[in-house]
PLY file of the C-alpha trace (Angstrom):
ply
format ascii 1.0
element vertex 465
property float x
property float y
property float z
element edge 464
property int vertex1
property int vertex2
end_header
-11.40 9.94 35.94
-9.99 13.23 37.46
-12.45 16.15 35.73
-13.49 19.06 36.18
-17.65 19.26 36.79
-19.72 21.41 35.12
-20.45 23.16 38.10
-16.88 24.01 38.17
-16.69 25.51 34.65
-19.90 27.03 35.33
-18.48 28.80 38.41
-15.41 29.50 36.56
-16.68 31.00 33.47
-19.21 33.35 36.02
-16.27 35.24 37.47
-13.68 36.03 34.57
-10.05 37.12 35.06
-10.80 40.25 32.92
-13.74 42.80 32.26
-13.45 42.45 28.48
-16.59 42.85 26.35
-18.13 40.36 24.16
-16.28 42.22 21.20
-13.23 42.09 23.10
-13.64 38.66 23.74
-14.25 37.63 19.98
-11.48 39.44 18.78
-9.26 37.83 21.14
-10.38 34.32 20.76
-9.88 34.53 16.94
-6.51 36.43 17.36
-5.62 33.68 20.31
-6.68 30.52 17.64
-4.99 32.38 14.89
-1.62 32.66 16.67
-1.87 28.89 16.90
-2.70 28.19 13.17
-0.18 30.66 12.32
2.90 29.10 14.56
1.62 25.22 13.68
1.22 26.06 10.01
3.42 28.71 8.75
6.50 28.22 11.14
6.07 24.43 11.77
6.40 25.07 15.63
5.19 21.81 17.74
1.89 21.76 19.14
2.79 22.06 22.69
4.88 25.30 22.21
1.98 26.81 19.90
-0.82 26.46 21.90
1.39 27.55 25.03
1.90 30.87 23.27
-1.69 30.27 21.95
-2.99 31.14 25.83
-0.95 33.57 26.99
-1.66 35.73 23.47
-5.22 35.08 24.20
-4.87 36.38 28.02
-3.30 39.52 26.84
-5.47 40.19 23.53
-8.47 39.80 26.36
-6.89 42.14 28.64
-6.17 40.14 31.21
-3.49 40.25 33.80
-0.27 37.86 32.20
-0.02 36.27 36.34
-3.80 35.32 36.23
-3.53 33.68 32.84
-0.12 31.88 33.83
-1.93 30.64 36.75
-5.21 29.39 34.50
-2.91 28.21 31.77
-0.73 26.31 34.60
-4.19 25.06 36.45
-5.76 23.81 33.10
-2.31 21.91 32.36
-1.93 20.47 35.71
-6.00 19.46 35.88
-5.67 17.91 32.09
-2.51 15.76 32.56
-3.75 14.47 36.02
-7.41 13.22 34.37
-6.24 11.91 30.72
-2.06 11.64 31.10
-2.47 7.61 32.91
-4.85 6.49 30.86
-2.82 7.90 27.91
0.31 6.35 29.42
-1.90 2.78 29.82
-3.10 2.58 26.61
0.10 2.87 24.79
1.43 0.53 27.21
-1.87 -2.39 26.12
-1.44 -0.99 22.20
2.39 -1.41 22.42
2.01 -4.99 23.97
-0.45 -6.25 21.32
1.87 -5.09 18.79
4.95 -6.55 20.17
3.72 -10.11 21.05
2.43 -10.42 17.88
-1.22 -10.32 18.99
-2.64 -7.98 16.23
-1.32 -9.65 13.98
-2.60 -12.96 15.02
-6.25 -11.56 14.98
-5.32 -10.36 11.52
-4.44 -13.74 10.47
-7.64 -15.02 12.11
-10.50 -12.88 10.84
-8.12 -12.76 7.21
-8.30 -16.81 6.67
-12.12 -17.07 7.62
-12.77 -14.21 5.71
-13.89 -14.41 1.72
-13.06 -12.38 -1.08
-16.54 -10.57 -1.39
-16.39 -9.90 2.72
-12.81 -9.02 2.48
-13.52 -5.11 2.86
-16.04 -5.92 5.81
-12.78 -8.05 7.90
-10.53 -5.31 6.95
-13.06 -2.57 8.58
-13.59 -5.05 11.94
-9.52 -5.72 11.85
-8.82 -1.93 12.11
-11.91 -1.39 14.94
-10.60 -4.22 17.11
-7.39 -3.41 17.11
-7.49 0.08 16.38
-9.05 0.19 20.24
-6.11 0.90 22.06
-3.58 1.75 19.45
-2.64 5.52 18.43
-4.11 6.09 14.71
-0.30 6.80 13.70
0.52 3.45 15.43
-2.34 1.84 13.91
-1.74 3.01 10.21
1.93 1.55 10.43
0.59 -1.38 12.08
-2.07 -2.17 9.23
-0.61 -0.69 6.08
1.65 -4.46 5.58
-1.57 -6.21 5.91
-3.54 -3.82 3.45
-0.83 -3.84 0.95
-0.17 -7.78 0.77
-4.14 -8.48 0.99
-4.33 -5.80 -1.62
-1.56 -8.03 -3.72
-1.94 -11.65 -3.41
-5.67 -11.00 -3.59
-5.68 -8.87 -6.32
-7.90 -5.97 -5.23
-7.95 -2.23 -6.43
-5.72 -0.68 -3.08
-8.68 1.35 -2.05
-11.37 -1.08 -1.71
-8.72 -2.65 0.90
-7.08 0.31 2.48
-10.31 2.67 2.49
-12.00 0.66 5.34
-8.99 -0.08 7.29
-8.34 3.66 7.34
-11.89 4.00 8.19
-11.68 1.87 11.09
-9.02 3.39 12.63
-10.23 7.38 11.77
-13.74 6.60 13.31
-12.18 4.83 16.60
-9.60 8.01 17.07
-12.03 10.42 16.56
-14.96 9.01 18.93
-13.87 6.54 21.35
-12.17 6.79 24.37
-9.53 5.88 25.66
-7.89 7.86 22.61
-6.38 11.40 23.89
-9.04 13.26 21.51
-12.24 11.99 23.31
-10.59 11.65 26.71
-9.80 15.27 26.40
-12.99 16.27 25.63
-14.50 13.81 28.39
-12.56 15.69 30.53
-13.27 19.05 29.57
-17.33 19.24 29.62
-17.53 16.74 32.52
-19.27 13.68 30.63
-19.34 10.03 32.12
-16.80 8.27 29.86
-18.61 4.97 30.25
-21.82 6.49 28.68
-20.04 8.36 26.09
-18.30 5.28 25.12
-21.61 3.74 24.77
-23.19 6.16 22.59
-20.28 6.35 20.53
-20.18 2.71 19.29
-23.59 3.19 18.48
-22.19 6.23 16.43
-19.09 4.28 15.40
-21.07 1.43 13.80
-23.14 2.76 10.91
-20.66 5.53 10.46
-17.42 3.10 9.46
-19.75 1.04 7.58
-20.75 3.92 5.22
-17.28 5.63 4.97
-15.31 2.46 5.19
-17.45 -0.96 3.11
-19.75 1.30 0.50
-17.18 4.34 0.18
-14.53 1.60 -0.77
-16.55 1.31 -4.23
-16.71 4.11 -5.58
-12.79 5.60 -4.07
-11.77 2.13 -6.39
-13.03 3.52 -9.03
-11.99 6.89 -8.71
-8.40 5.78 -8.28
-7.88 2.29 -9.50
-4.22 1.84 -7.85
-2.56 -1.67 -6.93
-0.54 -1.97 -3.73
3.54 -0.84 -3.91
5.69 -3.41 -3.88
8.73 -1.37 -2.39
6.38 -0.36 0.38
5.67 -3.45 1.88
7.15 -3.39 5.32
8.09 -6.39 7.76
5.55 -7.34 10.23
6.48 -7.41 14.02
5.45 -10.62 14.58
7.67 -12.40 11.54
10.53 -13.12 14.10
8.46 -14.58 16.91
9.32 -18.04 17.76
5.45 -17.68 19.15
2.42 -15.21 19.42
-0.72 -15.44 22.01
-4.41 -17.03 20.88
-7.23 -15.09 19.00
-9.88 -15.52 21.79
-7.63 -14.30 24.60
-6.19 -11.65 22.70
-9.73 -9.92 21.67
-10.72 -10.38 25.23
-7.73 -8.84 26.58
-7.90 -5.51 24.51
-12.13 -5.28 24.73
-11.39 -5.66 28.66
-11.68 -2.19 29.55
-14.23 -1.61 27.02
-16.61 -4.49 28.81
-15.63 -3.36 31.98
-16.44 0.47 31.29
-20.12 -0.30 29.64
-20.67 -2.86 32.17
-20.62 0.44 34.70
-22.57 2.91 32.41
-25.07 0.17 32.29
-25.37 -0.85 36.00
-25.35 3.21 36.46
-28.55 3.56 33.91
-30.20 0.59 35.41
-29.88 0.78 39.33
-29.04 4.21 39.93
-27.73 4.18 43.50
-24.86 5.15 44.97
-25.61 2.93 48.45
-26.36 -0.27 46.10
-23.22 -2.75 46.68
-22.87 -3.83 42.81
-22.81 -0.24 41.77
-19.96 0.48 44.53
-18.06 -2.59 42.92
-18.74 -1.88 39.14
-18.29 1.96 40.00
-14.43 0.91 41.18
-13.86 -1.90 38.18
-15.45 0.00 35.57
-13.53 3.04 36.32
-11.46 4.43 33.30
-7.81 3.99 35.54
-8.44 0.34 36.93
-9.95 -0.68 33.66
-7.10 0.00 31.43
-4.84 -0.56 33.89
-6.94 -4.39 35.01
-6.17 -4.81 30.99
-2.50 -3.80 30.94
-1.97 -6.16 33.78
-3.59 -8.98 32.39
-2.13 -8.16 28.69
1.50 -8.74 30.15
0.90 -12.22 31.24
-1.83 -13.35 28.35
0.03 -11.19 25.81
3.66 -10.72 26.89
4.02 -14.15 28.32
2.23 -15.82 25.94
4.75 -14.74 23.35
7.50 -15.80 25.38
8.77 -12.50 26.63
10.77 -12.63 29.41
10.85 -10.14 32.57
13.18 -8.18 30.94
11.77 -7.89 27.36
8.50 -7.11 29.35
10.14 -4.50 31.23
11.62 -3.15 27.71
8.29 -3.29 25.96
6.66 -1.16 28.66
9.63 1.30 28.81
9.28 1.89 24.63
5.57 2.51 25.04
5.98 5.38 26.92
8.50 7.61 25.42
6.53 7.66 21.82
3.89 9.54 24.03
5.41 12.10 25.52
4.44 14.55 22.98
1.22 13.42 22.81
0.93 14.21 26.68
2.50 17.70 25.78
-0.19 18.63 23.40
-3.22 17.17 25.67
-2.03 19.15 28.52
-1.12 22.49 26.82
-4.63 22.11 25.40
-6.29 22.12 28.20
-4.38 24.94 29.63
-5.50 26.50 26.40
-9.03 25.54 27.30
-8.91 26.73 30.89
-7.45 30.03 29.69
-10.76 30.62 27.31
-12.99 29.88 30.73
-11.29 31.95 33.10
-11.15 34.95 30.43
-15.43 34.80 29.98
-15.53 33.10 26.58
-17.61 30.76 28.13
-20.66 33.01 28.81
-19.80 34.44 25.68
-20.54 31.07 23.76
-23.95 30.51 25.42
-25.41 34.02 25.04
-24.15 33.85 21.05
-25.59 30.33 21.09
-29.11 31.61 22.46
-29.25 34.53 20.11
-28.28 32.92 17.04
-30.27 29.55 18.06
-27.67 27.60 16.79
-27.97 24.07 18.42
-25.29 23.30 20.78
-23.85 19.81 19.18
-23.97 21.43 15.59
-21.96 24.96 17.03
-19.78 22.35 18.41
-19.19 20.48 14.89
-18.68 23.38 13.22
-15.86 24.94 15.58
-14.28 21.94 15.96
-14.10 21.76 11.73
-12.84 25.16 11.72
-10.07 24.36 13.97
-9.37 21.40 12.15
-9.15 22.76 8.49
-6.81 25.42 9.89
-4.79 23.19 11.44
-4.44 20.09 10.01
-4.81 18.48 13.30
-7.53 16.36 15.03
-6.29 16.15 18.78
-5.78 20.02 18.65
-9.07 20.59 17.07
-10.94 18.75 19.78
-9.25 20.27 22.68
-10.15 23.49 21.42
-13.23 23.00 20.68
-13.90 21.46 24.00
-12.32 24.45 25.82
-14.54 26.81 23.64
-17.83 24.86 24.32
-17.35 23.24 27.16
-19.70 25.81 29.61
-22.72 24.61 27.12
-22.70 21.40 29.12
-24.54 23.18 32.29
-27.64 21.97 32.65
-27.57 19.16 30.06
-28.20 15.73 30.56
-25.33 12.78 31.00
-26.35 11.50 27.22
-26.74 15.16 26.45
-23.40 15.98 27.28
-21.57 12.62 26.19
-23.17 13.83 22.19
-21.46 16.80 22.60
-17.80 15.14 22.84
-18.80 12.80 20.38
-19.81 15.99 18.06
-16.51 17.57 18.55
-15.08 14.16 17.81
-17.04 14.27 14.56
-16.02 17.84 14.27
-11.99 17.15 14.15
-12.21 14.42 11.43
-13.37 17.18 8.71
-11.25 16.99 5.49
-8.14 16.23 6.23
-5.77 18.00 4.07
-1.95 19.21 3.08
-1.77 20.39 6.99
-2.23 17.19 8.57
0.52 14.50 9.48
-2.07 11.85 8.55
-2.51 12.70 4.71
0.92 13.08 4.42
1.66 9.67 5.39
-1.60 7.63 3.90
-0.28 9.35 0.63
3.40 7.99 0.95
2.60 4.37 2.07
-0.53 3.81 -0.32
1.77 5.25 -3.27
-0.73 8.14 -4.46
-0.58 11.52 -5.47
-2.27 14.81 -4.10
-5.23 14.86 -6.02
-5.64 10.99 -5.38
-5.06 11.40 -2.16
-7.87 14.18 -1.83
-10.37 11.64 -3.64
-10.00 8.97 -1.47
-8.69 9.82 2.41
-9.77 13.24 2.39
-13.18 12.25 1.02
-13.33 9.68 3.41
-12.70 11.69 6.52
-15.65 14.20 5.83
-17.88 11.59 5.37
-17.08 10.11 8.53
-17.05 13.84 10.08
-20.95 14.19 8.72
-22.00 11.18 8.84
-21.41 11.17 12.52
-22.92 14.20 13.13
-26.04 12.97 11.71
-26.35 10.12 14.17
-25.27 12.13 16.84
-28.29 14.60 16.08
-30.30 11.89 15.61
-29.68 10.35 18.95
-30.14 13.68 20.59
-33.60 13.42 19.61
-34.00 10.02 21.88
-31.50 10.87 24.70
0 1
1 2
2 3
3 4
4 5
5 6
6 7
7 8
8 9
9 10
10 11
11 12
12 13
13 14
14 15
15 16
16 17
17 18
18 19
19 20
20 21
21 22
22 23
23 24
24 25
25 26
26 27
27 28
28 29
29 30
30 31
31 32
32 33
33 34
34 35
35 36
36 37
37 38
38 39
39 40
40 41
41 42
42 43
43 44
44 45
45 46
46 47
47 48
48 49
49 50
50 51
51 52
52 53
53 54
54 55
55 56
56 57
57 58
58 59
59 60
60 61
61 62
62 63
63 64
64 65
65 66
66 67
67 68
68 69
69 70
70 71
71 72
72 73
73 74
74 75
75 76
76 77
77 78
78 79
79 80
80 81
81 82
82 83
83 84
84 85
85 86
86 87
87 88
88 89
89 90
90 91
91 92
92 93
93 94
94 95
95 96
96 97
97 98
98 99
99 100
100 101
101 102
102 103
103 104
104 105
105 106
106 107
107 108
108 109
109 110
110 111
111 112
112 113
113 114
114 115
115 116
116 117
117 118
118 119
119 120
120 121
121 122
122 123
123 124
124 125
125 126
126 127
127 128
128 129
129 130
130 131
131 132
132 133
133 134
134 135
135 136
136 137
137 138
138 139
139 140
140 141
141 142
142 143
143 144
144 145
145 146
146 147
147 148
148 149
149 150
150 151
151 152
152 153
153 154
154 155
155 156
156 157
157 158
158 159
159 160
160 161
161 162
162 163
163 164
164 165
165 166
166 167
167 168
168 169
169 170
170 171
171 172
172 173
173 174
174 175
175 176
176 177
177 178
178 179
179 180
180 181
181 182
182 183
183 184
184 185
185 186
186 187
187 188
188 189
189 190
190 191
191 192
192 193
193 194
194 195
195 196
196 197
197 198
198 199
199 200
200 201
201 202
202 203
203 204
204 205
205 206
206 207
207 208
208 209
209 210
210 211
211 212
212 213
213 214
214 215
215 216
216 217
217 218
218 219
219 220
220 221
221 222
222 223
223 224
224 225
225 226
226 227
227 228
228 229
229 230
230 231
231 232
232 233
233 234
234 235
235 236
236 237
237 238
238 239
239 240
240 241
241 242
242 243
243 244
244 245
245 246
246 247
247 248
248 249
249 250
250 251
251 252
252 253
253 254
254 255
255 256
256 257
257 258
258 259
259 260
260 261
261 262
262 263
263 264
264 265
265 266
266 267
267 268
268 269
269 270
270 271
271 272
272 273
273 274
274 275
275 276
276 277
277 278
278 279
279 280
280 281
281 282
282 283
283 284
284 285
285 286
286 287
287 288
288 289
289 290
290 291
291 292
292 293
293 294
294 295
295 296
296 297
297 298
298 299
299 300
300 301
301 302
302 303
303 304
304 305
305 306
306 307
307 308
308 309
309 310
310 311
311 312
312 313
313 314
314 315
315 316
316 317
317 318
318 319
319 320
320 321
321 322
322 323
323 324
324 325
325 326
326 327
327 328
328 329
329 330
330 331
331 332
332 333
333 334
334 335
335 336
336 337
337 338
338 339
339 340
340 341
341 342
342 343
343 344
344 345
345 346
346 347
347 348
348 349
349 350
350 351
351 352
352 353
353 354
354 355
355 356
356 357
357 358
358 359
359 360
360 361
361 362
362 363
363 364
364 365
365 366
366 367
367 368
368 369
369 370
370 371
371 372
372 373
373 374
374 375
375 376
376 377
377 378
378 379
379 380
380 381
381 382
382 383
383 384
384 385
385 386
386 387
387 388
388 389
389 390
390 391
391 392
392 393
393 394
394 395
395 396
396 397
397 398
398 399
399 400
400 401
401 402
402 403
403 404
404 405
405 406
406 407
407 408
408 409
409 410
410 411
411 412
412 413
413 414
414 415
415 416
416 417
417 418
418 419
419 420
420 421
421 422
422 423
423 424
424 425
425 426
426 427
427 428
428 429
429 430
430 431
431 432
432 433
433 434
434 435
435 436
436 437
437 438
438 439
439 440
440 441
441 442
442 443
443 444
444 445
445 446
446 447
447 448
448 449
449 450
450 451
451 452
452 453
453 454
454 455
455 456
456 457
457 458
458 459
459 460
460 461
461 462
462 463
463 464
């Protein structure tokens, strides 16, 4: 992946584009963020536009010359599409083909038919993880809500004890693991090794979806006893396939990049030389670009072709994966512009000298910045690539596993309450049929567990790495 080191933020945060005190530099960070919140929140502008104007009102509240912050927001933009946009653009291209062919919902219909009415919560959490992988979490929700809703039905289970781990799944996989934009962003922004954050963050992932998806489920059904909406039962997109692909090769497509990825962290860890001829090869295979793009290759023929697309349908899928994302790329890239904005200004040194005088540990200052952003708001991607930007110069010196807990702290950081400001409550509310307050209960309750459950494994894995 295309990042910028630590030495390079370092460097850049050493010689800032103004002469602005600390004071200064507060004030204009908080002013900068709350033009943001204002413009997302009060005047429902997009993302992109908000935290464009977000950066250059930070530059000027700063003091800085408008040219030099063009040029850093332009820089940061340029440097943030060029690392995350292709791997963005590959994994909706694997997430759109395992919709489309029918492949989710074959290993829906697997792990469903083996699964038994007591374990029923456990399949629905390892459904959503699987294939929650390389799907979008708004792609994911509308992929999974027909399968919650008619195993909510014919099974006749409260709707939470169903939907709550599904959600979970899919929250904890946005949130932590890469190749979503949040964590890729974030990757990208401190300089971590995405193969070791990805690592540490299934070991993360794990215990954290288990508590906020399988034991959270209980008490949420009892809290709001709901059954599923009939009228809200969509079609799945697999009902008018003649055909769909295996189980087997279908889970071994999308974990792919996954295997490939850990396979180099590993080999990295273990033999630790850049002359040794496997690392050269699993340095090139397990590289974020050739992974997902080795899996998006292979997903035509054993997904695509296996559902008896055609060239042309192929061609089709491929083209409607990408336009869906080009906001997504929009935000990502104005965010880092954002982030390269609060470097260039000073905020960076300002963040480690308030971090040494306060003694405020650097994954928890990270959590809590990145739950600020998020509760004003509402949104998770914009949360993290703030937060990155903000704490990114706290990666000098630190470790690789050091540094990969501090994305996967942010990532914790951005799941915090979601609320009336976020896209995501809005629609878990419509399809599960709830109201506000049940909505709070359940999804909103859920999402802060995740957020602090998370950050308790990531602190306690800080104390080993």
């Amino acid at each position: 992946m295309t990042s910028l080191s630590v030495e390079m933020l370092a460097a850049d945060a050493a010689e800032p584009i103004t002469s602005a005190g600390n004071a200064q530099l507060g004030i204009a960070v908080l002013a900068g963020i709350a033009v943001i919140v204002l413009l997302i929140t009060k005047f429902k502008l997009h993302a992109f536009l908000a935290l464009t104007i977000g950066s250059l009102a930070l530059g000027a509240f700063a003091g800085a010359p408008l040219a030099d912050t063009i040029k850093s927001f332009s820089t940061g933009l340029g440097n943030t599409v060029a690392g995350v946009g292709v791997l963005i653009a590959l994994g909706a291209i694997l997430g759109k083909l395992l919709a489309d062919s029918g492949g989710a919902d074959q290993i829906v219909d697997t792990i469903l038919a083996k699964a038994s009415r007591r374990s029923m919560p456990w399949a629905m959490v390892l459904i959503a993880s699987v294939i929650g992988l390389p799907l979008f979490f708004e792609v994911g929700i509308v992929l999974l809500i027909p399968v919650v809703l008619m195993v909510a039905k014919r099974g006749n289970y409260s709707l939470m004890r169903i939907g709550i781990p599904a959600l979970a799944g899919l929250s904890v996989m946005h949130g932590l693991i890469p190749p979503h934009p949040g964590p890729l962003v974030a990757i990208d922004a401190v300089g971590a090794n995405l193969g070791v954050t990805l690592a540490l963050g299934l070991v993360v992932a794990i215990p954290t979806v288990i508590i906020a998806g399988p034991v959270f489920s209980r008490y949420a059904a009892r809290w709001v006893d709901i059954q599923a909406p009939e009228h809200m039962i969509p079609t799945r997109p697999s009902e008018d396939l003649e055909k769909r692909p295996g189980f087997g090769v279908t889970v071994a497509t999308v974990m792919l990049p996954v295997v490939l990825m850990l396979v180099k962290a590993l080999v990295d860890i273990v033999v630790d030389d850049p002359e040794n001829a496997v690392q050269k090869v699993t340095d090139v295979i397990g590289s974020p670009l050739i992974a997902l793009l080795a899996a998006v290759i292979v997903a035509l023929f054993t997904l695509g072709r296996a559902a008896g697309f055609s060239k042309e349908r192929l061609s089709s899928t491929v083209e409607k994966s990408l336009a869906p994302i080009a906001g997504v790329l929009l935000i990502v890239g104005a965010g880092g512009g954002f982030k390269q904005t609060l470097i260039d200004i000073g905020v960076g040194q300002m963040i480690l000298e308030f971090s040494e005088s306060w003694s405020i540990p650097a994954l928890l200052l990270a959590w809590l910045i990145a739950v600020a952003i998020r509760l004003a708001t509402g949104s998770a991607t914009v949360a993290t690539i703030s937060a990155a930007g903000l704490v990114a110069p706290l990666a000098t010196g630190m470790s690789t596993g050091e540094t990969a807990l501090l994305v996967l702290a942010i990532g914790a950081g951005s799941l915090f309450f979601s609320h009336v400001n976020d896209a995501g409550f809005w629609l878990v509310k419509e399809y599960f049929g709830m109201n506000v307050g049940q909505t709070v209960k359940t999804w909103s309750v859920m999402e802060t567990i995740i957020s602090v459950v998370a950050l308790v494994f990531v602190l306690l894995l800080s104390l080993l790495v």
